[in-house]
N, C-alpha and C positions, 0 to 999 in steps of 0.2 A: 682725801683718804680712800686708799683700795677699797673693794668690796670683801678683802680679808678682814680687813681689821674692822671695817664697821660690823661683820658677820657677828667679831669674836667679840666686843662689847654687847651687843644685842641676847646674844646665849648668853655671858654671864650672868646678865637680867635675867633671862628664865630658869636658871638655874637651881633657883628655890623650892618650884611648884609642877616639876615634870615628872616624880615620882606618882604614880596611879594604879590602885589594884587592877587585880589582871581582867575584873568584869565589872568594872566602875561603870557606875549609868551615867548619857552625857544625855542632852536636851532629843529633841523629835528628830525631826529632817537637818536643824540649821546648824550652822556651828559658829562659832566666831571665828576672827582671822586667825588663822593657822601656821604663817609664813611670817619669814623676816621679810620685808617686803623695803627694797632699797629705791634708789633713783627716784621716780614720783610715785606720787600713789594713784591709785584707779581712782572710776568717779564716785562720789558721795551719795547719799540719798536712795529714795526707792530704785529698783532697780525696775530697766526700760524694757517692756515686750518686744519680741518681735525682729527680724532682721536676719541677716543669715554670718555666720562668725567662722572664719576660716581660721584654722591652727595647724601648724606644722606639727608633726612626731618625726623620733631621731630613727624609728624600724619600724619598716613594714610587716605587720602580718604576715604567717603561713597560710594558714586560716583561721575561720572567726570562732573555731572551737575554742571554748574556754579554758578547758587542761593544756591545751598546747602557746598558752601566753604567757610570761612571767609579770607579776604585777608592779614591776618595774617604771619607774618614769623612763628609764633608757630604752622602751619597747615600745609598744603601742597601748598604754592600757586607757588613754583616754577615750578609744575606741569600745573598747568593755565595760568599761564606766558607762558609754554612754547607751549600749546594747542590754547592758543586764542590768545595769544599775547596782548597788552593792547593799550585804546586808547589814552591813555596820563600817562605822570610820572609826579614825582615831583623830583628834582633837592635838595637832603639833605642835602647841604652846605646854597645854596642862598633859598630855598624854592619856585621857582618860578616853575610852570608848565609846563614842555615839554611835546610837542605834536609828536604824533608815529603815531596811525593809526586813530588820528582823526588831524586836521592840526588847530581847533581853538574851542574855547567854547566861548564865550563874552555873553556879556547884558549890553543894553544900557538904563535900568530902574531898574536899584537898586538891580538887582537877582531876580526879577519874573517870567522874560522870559530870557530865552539863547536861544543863533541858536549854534548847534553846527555844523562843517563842516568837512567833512571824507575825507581824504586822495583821490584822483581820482585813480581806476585803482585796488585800494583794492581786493582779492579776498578769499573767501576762500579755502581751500586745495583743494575739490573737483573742482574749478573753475568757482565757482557760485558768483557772488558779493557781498561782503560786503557794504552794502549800508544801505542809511536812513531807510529804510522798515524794514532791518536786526534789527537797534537798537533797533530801535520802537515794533519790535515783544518781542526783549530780555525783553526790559524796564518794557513794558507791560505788561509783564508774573511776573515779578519780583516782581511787586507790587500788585499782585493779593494773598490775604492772603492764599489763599487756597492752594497757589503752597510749602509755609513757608519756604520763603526765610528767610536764614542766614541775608541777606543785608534788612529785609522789613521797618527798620526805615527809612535807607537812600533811599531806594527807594519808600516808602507814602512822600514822598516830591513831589515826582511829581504830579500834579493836570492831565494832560495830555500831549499828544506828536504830533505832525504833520509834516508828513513828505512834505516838499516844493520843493525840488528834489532829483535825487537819491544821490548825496551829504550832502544834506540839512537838521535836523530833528529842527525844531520849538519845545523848550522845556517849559512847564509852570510849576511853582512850586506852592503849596497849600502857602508858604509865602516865602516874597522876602526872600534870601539867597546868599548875592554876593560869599561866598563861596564855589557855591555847585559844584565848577569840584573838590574838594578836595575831596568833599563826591563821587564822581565818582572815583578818582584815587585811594581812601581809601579804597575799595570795590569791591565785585564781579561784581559791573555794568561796573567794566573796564574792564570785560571780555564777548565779546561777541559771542556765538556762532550758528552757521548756523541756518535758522530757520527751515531746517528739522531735525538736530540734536533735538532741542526743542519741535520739536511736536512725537518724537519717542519713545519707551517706554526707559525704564532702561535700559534695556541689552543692545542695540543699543546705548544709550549716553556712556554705560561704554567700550564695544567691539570698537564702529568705529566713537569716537565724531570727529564731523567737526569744522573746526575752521581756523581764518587766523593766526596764531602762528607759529613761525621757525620752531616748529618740529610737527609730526604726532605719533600715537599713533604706535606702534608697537605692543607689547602686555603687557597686565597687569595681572602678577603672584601673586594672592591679597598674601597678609601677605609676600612678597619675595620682588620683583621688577616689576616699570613702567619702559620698554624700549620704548625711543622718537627716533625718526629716521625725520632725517634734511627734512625741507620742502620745495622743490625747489622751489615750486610757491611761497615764502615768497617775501613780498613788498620790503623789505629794504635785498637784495643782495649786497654785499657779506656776511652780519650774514644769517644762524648763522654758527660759525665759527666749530664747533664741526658738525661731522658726527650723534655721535649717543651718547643718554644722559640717563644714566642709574641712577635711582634716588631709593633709596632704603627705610626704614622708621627703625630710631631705636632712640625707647627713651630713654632707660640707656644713662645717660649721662658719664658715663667712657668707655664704650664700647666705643660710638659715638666718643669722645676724640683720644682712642685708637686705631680706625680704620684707621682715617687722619692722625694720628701719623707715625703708621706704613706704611700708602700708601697706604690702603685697600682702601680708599675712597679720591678722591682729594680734594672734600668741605664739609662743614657742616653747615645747617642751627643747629644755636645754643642759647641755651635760659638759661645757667649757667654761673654766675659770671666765680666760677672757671676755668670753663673751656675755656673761654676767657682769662683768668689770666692765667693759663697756656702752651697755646698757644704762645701766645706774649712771653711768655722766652722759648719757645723752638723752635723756628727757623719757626714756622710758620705763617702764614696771620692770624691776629687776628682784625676783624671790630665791628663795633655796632654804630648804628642808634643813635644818643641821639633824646629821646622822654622827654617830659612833664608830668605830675601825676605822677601817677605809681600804681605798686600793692600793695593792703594795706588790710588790714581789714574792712569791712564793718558792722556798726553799724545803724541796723535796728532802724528809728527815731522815727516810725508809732507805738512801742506800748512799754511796758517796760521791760528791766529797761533803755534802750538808749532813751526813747521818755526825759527824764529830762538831761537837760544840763549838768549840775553838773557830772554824769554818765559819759558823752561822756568826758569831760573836765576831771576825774578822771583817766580814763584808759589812754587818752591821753598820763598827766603828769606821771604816772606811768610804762608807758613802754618805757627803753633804745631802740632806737632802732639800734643802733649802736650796740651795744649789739645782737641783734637779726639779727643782719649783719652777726658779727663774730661764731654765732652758727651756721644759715642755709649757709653761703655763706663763711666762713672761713677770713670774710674783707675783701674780694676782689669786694663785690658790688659796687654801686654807691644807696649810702641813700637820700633818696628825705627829704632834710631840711627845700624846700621852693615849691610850688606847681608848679610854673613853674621854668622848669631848666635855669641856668644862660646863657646858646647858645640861650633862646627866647627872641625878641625883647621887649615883653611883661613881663621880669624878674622884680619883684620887692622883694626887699630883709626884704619877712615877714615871718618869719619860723612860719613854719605849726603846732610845738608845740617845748615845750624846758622840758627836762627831770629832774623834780623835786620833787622828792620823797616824800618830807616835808609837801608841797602844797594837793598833790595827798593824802596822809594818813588823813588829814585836811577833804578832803570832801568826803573820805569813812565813815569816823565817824562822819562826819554830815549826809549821808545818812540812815547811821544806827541807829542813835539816833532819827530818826523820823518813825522807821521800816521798811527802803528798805535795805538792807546790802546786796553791790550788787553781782550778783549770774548771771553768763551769760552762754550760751553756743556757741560755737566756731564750725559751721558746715562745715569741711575741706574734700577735696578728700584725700585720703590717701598718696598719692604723696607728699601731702603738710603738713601731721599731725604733720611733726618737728614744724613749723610753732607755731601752739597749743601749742606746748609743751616748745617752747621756752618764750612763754608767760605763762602760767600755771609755769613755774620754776622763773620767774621776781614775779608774781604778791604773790607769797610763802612767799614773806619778810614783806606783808601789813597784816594788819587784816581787816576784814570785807569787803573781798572780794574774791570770789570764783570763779573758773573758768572751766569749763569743753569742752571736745573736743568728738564731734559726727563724726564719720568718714558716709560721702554720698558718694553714687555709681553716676557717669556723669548719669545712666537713672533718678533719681530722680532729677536731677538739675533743669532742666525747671519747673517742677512742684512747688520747692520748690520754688524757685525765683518769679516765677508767684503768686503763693501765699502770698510772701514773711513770708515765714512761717520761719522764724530764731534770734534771737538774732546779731549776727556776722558772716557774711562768706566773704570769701579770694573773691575780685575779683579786680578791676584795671578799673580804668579814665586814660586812654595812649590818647595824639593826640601830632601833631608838631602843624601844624595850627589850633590851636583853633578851627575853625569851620569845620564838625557839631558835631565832640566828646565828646568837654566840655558842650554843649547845650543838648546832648542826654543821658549824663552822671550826670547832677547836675541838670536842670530844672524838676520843682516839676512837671509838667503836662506830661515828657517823660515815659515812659516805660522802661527806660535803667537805671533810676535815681534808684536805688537798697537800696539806705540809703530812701528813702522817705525822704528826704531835700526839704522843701516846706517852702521859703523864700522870701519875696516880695522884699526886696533889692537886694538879690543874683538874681531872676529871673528876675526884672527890668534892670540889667549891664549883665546878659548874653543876654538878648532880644539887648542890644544896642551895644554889641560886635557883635553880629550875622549879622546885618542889615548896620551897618554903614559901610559905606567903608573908613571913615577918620582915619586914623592912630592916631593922638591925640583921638579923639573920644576912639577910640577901645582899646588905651592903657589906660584911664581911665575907661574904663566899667572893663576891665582886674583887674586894681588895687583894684577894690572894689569886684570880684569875688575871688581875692587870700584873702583877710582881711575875708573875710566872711566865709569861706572855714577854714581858720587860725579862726576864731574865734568859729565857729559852729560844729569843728569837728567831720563832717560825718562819716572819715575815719581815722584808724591809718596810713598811710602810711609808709610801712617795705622797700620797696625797688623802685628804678626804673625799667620799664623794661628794659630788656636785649636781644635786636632783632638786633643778632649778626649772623655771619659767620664765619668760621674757614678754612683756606685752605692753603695746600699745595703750596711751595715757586714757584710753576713750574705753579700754574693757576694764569694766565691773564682774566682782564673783570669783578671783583667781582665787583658786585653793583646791590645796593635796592633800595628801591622805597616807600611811602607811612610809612605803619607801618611794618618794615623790608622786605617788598618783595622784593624775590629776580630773578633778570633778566637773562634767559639763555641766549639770542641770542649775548652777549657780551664776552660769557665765551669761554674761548680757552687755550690748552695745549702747554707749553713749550716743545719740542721735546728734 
């Protein structure tokens, strides 16, 4: 059996118990297992001190400033995980909030105001404390545009900050948001570091970042290796259980494969079907996160030829994307059919398009007979150009319809996105909780909403998901966000993400967090 289908029976199981207020309290430090965890399992029993545990990441660092990282499994965030440690997880089975180095977030007015409360006793490495001032410096910095934070959506939520004691930070947000520790867990504000770290140039954040995290910086051989070495002063003793944690960056994904295979490498943050599928049948730890949306094609609504229905509705029914599974991913993905995957408590069963050839040739030649015959461009990183090309080889069998693929450099990306200067480009609506992903990804007024989808129904039921805290409530804002989504097709959606792990039968402690972050201070070597 694929590592699809075992994926999609494993979520339907959880499916009952994933629904979790937005500041649910979870246990101290530990969590339980978090992951579908495929092929073998890690090892049993207490976990073993000591040893040093090499893991690959799929990106290298800029530097080790924490605004400038996405807390991404596709980035480096087990590096910041393991530098600052986080103030809170999320729990990927039940989705409720556990709290680490902060002990509670609440609000007692709808998500205007939160108090959040830190851990007593916190310090960071150098032995200076981690306290309300600390956040307050981070927070503050974060949402200052001028600093361009990676995180500055989720952090222009804050209106401002007051620190009440050195425990204590009084949070206010520009509008209620009972969700917003998700948007802290989801994010680099879950990482916070010293505030002379912050106020120090580059060289100094990348040479000697302070931070209260299991391990310290050792040294970093850019384009080689980050060596972490265990940080005594860490809060939560006895993690982390690894001496010294040697973290490497390789994005060939066969190499990466090959490395854990062979032993070269104990884990792997991993971001390929295949290579998950592979895994799982050859004797190794194979995990993955199930997320929501997914990666898809993004069609530009703001000008033509996608600003007319008919267009978006045509490419839609016109492209297999099953098909487009088995060219880039060999079958082994997991195809997103419905916008929310069936593990969400908010699952309703509206497929996001049904592949109909007949239909789709119907309103190419009605577009063409009034003289649109549509003509789009596809602007992909080269990484992804299969992608294009799998679509340009489907769309071959229609007439009156053309398709072309511009391969862009990441320097031009902000630029083009900002301007939204493209026809169609690859990009991805990922969240587990709803809130604040799908709001910053489909509301017409965000920055993030990349299709320019400016919908008064659709932005009416995500305003009422975001705000309400009633579960009936929020699972009917949900329903008329999935229909509307299903019926207005933003996006093609090709696949889900795949914010996976791969490890070695001998590592103990694999577990993520958020959108696949992954945790060092639990990871440990079988002797």
């Amino acid at each position: 059996m694929s590592i699809k289908k075992r994926a999609l029976v494993a979520l339907g199981a959880a499916a009952a118990v994933l629904f979790v207020g937005a500041c649910g309290s979870g246990g101290g430090s530990g969590s339980s297992d978090s992951t579908i965890v495929e092929g073998v399992a890690g090892p049993s029993g207490e976990a073993v001190a000591g040893g040093v545990g090499r893991a690959l990441q799929l990106a290298e660092p800029r530097t080790l400033d924490p605004a400038a990282n996405l807390n991404f499994w596709s980035n480096s965030p087990l590096v910041f995980n393991a530098l600052y440690g986080t103030l809170m997880i999320n729990n990927e089975v039940t989705g409720e909030v556990e709290y680490r180095i902060a002990e509670d977030m609440s609000t007692t007015d709808g998500g205007k105001t939160f108090t959040l409360v830190l851990r007593d006793g916190v310090e960071f490495s150098d032995g200076t404390p981690l306290d309300a001032a600390a956040v307050k410096i981070a927070w503050d910095r974060m949402r200052d545009p001028a600093v361009a934070s990676v995180d500055l959506p989720q952090a222009s939520m804050l209106e401002g900050t007051e620190v009440v004691d050195a425990q204590t930070l009084k949070v206010t947000l520009v509008e209620p948001l009972p969700a917003f520790p998700q948007a802290v867990l989801q994010s680099s504000m879950n990482w916070i570091a010293s505030p002379a770290t912050l106020a120090a140039d580059q060289s100094v954040v990348d040479s000697n970042p302070i931070g209260a995290g299991p391990f310290t910086l050792e040294r970093w051989s850019r384009q080689d290796v980050i060596v972490l070495t265990k940080n005594e002063n860490y809060y939560d003793a006895p993690r982390p259980y690894l001496d010294t944690l040697e973290v490497r960056t390789m994005g060939d994904p066969d190499q990466r494969y090959n490395t854990v295979l062979s032993g070269g490498a104990d884990l792997a943050a991993e971001n390929r079907w295949q290579n998950l599928d592979r895994a799982a049948t050859a004797g190794l730890q194979s995990s993955v996160i199930p997320l929501n949306g997914g990666v898809g094609l993004v069609l530009n609504m703001t000008r033509a030829p996608f600003d007319d229905p008919r267009a978006r509705e045509a490419l839609s029914l016109a492209l297999d994307v099953d098909t487009i599974d088995t060219a880039l991913y060999e079958g082994t993905g997991v195809v997103p059919e419905t916008f929310f995957d069936e593990s969400s408590p908010f699952f309703k069963d509206i497929p996001l398009s049904e592949h109909d050839p007949v239909r789709a040739q119907e309103l190419f030649d009605e577009l063409a007979a009034e003289g649109k015959p549509l003509d789009f461009t596809m602007s992909l990183f080269a990484n992804i150009k299969d992608v294009g090309e799998a679509v340009q080889t489907q769309l071959s069998v229609f007439n009156n319809v053309e398709a072309h693929v511009k391969i862009i450099d990441f320097s031009e990306y902000n630029g083009i996105m900002g301007a939204r200067d493209y026809d169609v480009v690859s990009n991805a609506v990922i969240f587990g909780e709803p809130e604040p992903r799908i709001w910053i990804g489909l509301h017409s007024t965000s920055s993030g909403n990349f299709s320019g989808i400016a919908d008064p129904e659709l932005d009416a039921a995500l305003e009422k998901g975001r705000l309400s805290e009633d579960f009936a409530e929020r699972d009917a804002a949900y329903q008329v966000v999935q229909e509307r989504v299903s019926e207005l097709n933003p996006t093609v959606f090709y696949t889900r993400a795949a914010p996976g792990v791969i490890a070695g039968a001998n590592v103990g402690g694999v577990q993520q967090y958020g959108i696949g972050s992954m945790l060092p201070d639990s990871l440990w070597i079988q002797k």
